[in-house]
N, C-alpha and C positions, 0 to 999 in steps of 0.2 A: 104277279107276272103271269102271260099267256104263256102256256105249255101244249103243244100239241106232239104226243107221242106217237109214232109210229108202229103199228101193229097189224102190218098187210099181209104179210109171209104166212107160209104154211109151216115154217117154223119143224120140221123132221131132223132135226141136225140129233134129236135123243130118241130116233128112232130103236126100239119098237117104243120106247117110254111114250114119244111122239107120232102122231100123225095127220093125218087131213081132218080127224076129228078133234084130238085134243093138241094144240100144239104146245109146245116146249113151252112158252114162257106163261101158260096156265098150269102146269104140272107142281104142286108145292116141296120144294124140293131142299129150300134154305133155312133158317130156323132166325125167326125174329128176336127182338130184346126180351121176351118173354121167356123164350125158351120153345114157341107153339111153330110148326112149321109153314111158310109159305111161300108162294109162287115170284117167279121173277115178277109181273105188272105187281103185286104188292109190292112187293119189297121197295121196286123205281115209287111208285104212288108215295110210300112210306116217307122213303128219300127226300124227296120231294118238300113235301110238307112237313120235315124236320127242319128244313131249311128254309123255307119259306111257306110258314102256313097256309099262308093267304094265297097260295099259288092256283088258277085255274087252269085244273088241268082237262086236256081234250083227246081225245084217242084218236086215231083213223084209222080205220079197221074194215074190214070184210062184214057182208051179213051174218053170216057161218060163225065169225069170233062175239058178236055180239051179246048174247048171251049169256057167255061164259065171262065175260067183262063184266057184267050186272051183276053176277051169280058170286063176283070174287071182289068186286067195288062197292055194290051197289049203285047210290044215286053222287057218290062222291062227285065221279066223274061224268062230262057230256062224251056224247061219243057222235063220230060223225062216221058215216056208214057209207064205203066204197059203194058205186052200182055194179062195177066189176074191178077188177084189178087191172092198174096201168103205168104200175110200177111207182117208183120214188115222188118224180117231181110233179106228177097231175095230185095224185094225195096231198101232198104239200100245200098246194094251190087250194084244190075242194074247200081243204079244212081250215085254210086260209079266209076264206069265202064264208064258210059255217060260223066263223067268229063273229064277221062280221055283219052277217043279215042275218044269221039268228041267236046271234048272244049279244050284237050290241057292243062289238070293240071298236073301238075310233082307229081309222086308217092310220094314225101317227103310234098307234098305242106298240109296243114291243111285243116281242111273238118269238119265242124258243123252238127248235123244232131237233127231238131228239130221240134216239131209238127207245124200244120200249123193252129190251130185255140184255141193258149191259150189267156186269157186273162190275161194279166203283165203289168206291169210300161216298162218303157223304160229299165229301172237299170236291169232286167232278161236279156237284150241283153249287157249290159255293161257286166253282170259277163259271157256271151258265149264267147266274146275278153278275157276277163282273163284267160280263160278255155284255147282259142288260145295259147297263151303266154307261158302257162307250156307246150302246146306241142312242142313250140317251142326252149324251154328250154332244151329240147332232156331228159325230167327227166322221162317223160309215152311217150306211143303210144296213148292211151287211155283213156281219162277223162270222166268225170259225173258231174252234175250239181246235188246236194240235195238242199230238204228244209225244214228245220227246221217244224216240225211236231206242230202242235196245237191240234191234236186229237188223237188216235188210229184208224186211218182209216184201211178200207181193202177194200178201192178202188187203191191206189197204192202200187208199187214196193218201197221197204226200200232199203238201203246203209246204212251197219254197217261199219264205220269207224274203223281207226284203231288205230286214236287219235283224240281231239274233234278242232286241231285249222281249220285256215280258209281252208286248203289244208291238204289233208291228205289221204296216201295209203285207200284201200278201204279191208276190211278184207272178208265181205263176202253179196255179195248180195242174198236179198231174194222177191221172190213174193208176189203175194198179199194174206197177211193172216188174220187169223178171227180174231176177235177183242182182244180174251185174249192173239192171240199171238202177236198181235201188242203190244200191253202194254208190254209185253218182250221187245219188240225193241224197244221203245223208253227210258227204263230203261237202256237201250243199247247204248244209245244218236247214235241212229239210224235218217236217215234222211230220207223225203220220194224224191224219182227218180224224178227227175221234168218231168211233163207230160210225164212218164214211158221211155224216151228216147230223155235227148241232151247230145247229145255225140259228142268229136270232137277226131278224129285219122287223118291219114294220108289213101293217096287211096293206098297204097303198101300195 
């Protein structure tokens, strides 16, 4: 499977831990199966390829993070290099772009697109293959990952479904809203977007 990770942000949320020079999800902070400790991109990288070894994965990233990606990957990973930052969906695109003139993925091929500093069990990369599967199914171009809501947040993006089984057309996505109107959406057996964008389509 095509994996392109997200890694544009300046990433200060473990400010002073973090900043414009080291961000958050390079700080080694977690302790792998060994016992040795490391960084959120390891750990996703890890993930990853617990679950699907054979998975290519791609970064999209800043010039500024580059380095520190090499320094903590290696040659694991391609890495596709913002010129500047333009937020979410030009990166998307770029890296979309990068697969294909220069790694050589066929426009039909499937393509993952997911953040690069969540914290999940391994089972969140088990259900991104599922995700694969229906694209491969030829039923969408375009899937979503939700997840079942425990609050009314209005720090994430909702998916109103458009039936509640495990798979299910998507009626109508909405941003991130204030609290009484989450409580709508979840009345709504609304789901929140996992980490606001995994999404798998095709690079065509």
């Amino acid at each position: 499977m095509n994996i392109i990770l997200l890694s544009g942000g300046s990433g200060k949320r473990l400010w002073p831990l973090s900043n414009d020079v080291r961000s958050k999800q390079f700080i080694r902070l977690f302790k792998d199966n060994n016992g040795d400790y490391e960084s959120m991109v390891q750990r996703v990288f890890r993930q990853i390829t617990e679950v699907d070894p054979a998975a290519k994965v791609t970064i999209a990233t800043s010039k500024s993070q580059a380095s520190a990606i090499h320094n903590q990957l290696g040659d694991k990973v391609s890495i596709c290099v913002e010129p500047c930052r333009r937020d979410t969906f030009p990166a998307i695109l770029l890296a979309a772009a990068y697969l294909h003139d220069e790694l050589g993925a066929g426009l039909n091929e499937p393509v993952a697109v997911c953040p690069v500093d969540p914290y999940v069990e391994n089972s969140y990369y088990e259900c991104v293959e599922k995700l694969e599967e229906t694209v491969k199914q030829g039923t969408a171009n375009l899937t979503l990952m939700g997840i079942e809501p425990t609050y009314p947040s209005e720090k994430y993006g909702y998916i109103i479904p458009e039936s509640d089984g495990e798979v299910s057309d998507v009626k109508e996505f909405k941003e991130k809203p204030d609290r009484a109107t989450a409580e709508v959406y979840l009345k709504q057996k609304a789901l929140w977007n996992a980490g606001d964008r995994v999404i798998i389509g095709t690079t065509n």
